[in-house]
N, C-alpha and C positions, 0 to 999 in steps of 0.2 A: 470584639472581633479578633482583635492579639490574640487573645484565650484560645480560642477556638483555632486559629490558625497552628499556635502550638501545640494544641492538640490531634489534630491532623499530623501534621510532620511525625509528631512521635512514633503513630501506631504504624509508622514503615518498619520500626525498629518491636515492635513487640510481635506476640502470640498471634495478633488478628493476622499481620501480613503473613505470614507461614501458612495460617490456615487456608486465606482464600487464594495463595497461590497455588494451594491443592485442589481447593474448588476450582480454579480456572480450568486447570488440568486435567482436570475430572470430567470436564464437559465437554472441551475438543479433542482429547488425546488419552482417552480411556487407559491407552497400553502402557502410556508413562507412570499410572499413576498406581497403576499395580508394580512395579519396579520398585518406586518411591515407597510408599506404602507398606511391602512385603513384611515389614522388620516393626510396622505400627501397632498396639495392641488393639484391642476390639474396641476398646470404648474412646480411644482417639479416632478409631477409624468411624464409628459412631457420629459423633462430634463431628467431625470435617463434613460427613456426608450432611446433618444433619444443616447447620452452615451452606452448604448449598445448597440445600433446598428451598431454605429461606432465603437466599440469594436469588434464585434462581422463579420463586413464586410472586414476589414483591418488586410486581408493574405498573403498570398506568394504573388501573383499577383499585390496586391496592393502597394506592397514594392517597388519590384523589376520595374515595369514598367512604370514607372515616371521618375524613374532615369536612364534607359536605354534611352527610349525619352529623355530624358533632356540632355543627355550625345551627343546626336549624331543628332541633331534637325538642328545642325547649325544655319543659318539666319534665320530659319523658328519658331523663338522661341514662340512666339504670337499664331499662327496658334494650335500649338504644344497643347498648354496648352487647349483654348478652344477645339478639337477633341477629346482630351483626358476626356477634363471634360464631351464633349456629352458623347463617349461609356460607360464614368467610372463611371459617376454620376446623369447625367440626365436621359440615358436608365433604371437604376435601378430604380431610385425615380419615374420612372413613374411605372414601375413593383411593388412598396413598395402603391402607390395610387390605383392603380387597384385590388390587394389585401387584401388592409384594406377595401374597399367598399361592399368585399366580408365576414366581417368581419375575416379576416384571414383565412379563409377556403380556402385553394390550391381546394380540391375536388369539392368543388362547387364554382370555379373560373375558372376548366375546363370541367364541366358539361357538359353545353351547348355546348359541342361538339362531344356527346354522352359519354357511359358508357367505352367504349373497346379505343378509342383514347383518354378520359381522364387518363386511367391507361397508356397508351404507352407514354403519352407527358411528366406524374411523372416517369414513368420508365426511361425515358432516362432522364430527370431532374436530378435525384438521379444519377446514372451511371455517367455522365458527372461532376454531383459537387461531388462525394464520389469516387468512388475506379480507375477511368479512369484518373481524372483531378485537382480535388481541393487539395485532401487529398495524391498522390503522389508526385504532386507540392510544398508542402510543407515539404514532404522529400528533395527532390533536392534543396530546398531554405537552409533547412536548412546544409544540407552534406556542401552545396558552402560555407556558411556565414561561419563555424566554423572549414571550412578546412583548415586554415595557421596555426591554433591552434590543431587540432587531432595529436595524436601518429601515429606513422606509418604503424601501423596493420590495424585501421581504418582509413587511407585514400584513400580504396577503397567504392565505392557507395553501391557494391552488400553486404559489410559486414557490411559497417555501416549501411544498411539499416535494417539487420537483425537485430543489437539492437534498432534503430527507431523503426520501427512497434513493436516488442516484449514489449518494454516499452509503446508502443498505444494501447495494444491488454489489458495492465497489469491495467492500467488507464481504458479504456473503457469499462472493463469488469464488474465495476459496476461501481454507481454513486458516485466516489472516493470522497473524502474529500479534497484530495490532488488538485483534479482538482479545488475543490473553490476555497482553496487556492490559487493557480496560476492565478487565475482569479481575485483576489480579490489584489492580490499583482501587478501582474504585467502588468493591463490595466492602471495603474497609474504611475507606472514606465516606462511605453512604452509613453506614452503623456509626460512625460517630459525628455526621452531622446532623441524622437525622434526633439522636438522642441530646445534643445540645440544642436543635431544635424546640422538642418536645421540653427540655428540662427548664429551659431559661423560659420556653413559653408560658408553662407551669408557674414559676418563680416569679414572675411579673405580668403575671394574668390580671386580664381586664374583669375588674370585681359587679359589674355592671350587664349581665345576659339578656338578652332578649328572647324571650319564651313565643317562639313566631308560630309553634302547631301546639299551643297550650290547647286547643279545645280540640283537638284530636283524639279520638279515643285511646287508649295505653293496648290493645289491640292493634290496632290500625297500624300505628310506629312500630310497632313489636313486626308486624307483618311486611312493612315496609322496611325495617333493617333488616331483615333475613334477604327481600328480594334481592336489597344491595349488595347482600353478601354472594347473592346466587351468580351476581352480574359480574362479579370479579373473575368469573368463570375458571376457579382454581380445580373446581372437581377435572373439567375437561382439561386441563394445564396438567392435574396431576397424573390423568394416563400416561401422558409421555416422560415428564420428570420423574415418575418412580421407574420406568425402565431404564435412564439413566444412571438412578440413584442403585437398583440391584445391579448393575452390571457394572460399574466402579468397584461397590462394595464386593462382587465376585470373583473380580481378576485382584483386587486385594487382601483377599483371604483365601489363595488358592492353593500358595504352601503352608494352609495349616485347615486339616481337613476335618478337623475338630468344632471349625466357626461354625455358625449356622447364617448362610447372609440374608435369608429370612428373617430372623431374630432381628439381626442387626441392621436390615432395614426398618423393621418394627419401630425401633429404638431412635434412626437417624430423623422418621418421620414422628415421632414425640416431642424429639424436642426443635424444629422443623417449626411446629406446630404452635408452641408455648412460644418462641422468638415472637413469631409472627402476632401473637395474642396479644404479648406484653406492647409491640410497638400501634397496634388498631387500636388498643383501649387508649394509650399515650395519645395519638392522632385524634382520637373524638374527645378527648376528656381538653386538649392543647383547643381545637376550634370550640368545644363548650363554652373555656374561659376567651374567648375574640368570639363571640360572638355578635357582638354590634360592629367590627373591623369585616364582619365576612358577609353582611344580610344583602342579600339581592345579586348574589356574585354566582358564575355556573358553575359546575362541581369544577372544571376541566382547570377554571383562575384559582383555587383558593389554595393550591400549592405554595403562586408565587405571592401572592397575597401576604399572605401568614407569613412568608419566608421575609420578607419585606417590614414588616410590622412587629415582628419580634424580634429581626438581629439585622435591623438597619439596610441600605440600601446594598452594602458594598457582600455585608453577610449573606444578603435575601441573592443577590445573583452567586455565589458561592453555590449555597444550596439548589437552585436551579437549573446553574448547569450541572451539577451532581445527577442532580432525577431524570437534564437531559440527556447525557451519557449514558444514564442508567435505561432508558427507553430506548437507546439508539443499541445498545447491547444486548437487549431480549429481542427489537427485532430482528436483528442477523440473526440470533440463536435460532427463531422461529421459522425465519427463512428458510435456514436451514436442515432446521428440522421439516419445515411440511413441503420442500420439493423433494426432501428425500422421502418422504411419507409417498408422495404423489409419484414418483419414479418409480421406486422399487416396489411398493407393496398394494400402488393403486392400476397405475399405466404399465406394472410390470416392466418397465424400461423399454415400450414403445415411445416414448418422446424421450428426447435427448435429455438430461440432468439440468445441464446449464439453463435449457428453453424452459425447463419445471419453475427454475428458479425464476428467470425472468417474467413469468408468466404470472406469478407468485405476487411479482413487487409490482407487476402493471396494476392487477387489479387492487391491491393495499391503498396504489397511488389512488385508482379512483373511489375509490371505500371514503378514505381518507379524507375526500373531497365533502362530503354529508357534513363533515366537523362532528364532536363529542358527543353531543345530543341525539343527531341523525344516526350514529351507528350505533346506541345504544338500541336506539330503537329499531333498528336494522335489525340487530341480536335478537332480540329483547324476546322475540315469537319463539328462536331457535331453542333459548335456554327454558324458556315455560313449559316447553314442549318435552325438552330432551331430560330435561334436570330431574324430574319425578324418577323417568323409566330407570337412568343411570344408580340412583338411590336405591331404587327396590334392584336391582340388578346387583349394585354391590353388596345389599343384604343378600340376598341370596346366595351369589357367591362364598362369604362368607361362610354360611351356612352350611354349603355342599362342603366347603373343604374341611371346616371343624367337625358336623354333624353328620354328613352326606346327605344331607336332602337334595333333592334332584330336582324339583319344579323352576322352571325358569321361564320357557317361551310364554307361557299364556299370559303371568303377573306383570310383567316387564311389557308386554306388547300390550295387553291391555289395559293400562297402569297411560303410555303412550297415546292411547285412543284418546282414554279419559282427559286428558292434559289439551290435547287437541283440542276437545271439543269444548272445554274452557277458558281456550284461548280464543280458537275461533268466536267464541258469543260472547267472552268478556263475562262471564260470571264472575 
């Protein structure tokens, strides 16, 4: 625990703190970070962006459901990992490529499929990643993570939710200071706890697995980790974080008209993408070895679980409030993000901003109320439905800007139909 607390301490003083204090920057205060920035070359400016995208992707979902797989994969450890990295990693990075093509413009990356179903496909984008799915999920991750440690008043969900959102609503309600802060501290303290985590868990792995879907088919798992990956819901996360991520990278390569911040998006989301790889394989291969410490536990506990079980009591709440910070800091962000979504480009600014926002965190509060299980499955219909079309959409995309192929509405809507109608009957 020494160890690890000197290890924290240090990275104030090195490379990591500089980096994600640009990160922080990057994501409330675009205009500082083109100043700062101006005089960076392309591949630190690369680098930073890319740092915050994995910052800025790695939620509730991301935590929690590596180690759920990991925990209960049985023989099928291998499979596990690759299904997992299609839905988690590879479906997004293709959504983060399809994006930047459009140089970050969501709007005019769903244009081309007219004006009234380009607002319904961000309508339900926003819905699905803000007050439905991303931002109550991270309530529930956090209530689990730091429930062996709350008072007894709040170890119910409905009240501790109430102080959740109320301190999101407090934070969100302007562009707090407090929020860099947390941004700026603890993307650097989350990469090196979560890798002493992962490393010591490794190091003193329980030699003992329990193989609980051994008679599962290597299909089956294989299909079930992709789902998991679908549910982290990074593709719909990465419409909005790649327009963040080209409009940093454009006000910081503006005096030099030579960059390409295409390219250099390209590049921020590669390695974005590899960060993100290396820490899910760590997360499932850490609960592969505890897997008899994690059998019958719901994805939502095995954060604190694991945190507890590998680096003793006083390490495991370290780590938890690490992840709860880290959840209390994507929900502002989203907050933020979908009542400006919802003001400006849904209600046009017929409803006042602040009301978008509070509106925002009422319903998260009662979303939130379902617990982790309840809004997956809440979700669950939106992303079966949506996840296909988006897919063939981003192929396409693709395609029209390298190749000019031009077909879009028919494959993409009717791609949606088909998805429909296998959710609706459960095929």
């Amino acid at each position: 625990m020494l160890y690890l607390i000197q290890l924290i301490k240090f990275t104030k003083y090195t490379i990591f703190h500089l980096i994600f204090k640009e990160i922080a920057m990057s994501s409330y205060n675009s205009a500082a970070i083109a100043n700062t920035n101006s005089m960076i070359s392309p591949n630190k400016i690369a680098i930073y962006t890319g740092l915050a995208l994995f910052a800025m992707f790695f939620g509730a979902g991301n935590i929690v459901f590596p180690l759920y797989l990991g925990a209960n994969c049985g023989s099928h450890i291998l499979v596990t990992v690759l299904g997992f990295l299609l839905g988690g990693v590879g479906v997004p990075f293709l959504g983060l490529v399809a994006i930047s093509l459009y140089h970050g413009d969501y709007f005019a990356f769903f244009a081309r499929l007219g004006k009234v179903p380009a607002l319904i496909m961000i309508s339900i984008v926003m819905i699905a990643l803000g007050p439905l799915g991303a931002m109550p999920r991270t309530e529930t991750t956090t209530f689990n993570t730091l429930l062996p440690y709350l008072p007894e008043f709040l170890k119910n969900n409905t009240v501790f939710s109430v102080f959740y959102c109320s301190l999101a609503l407090c934070l969100a309600y302007r562009e707090n200071k407090i929020v860099k802060i947390l941004g700026t501290f603890l993307s650097p303290v989350k990469i090196i706890s979560f890798s002493c985590l992962v490393l010591l868990g490794l190091l003193y792995a329980n030699s003992s697995t329990t193989e609980t879907i051994k008679s599962m088919p290597t299909e089956v798992a294989f299909q079930q980790s992709v789902l998991l990956g679908y549910n982290t819901m990074d593709l719909l996360a990465g419409i909005f974080f790649c327009a963040i991520a080209f409009r940093s990278i454009q006000l910081a390569t503006k005096e030099n008209t030579n960059l390409n911040p295409s390219l250099l998006t390209l590049k921020s989301c590669a390695l974005g993408a590899v960060m993100i790889s290396l820490v899910y394989t760590g997360f499932i291969l850490l609960a592969y070895n505890h897997t008899s410490s994690l059998q019958g536990l719901r994805a939502e506990q095995t954060i604190s679980v694991i945190s507890n079980v590998v680096l003793g009591k006083f390490g495991g709440l370290f780590v938890c409030i690490t992840v709860s910070f880290a959840c209390l800091a994507t929900t502002v962000a989203l907050a933020q993000a979908c009542s400006q979504c919802l003001y400006q480009d849904i209600l046009k600014g017929f409803f006042p901003k602040q009301g978008c926002l509070i509106l925002i965190i009422i319903i998260t509060y009662l979303t939130s109320n379902l617990g982790f299980q309840g809004i997956s499955e809440l979700i669950s219909p939106i992303v079966k439905i949506i996840y296909p079309a988006l897919i063939v959409h981003c192929v396409l995309s693709i395609l029209h800007q390298w190749k000019g192929i031009k077909i879009i509405k028919l494959p993409v809507f009717l791609t949606m139909l088909v998805s429909f109608w296998f959710t609706t009957y459960n095929f």
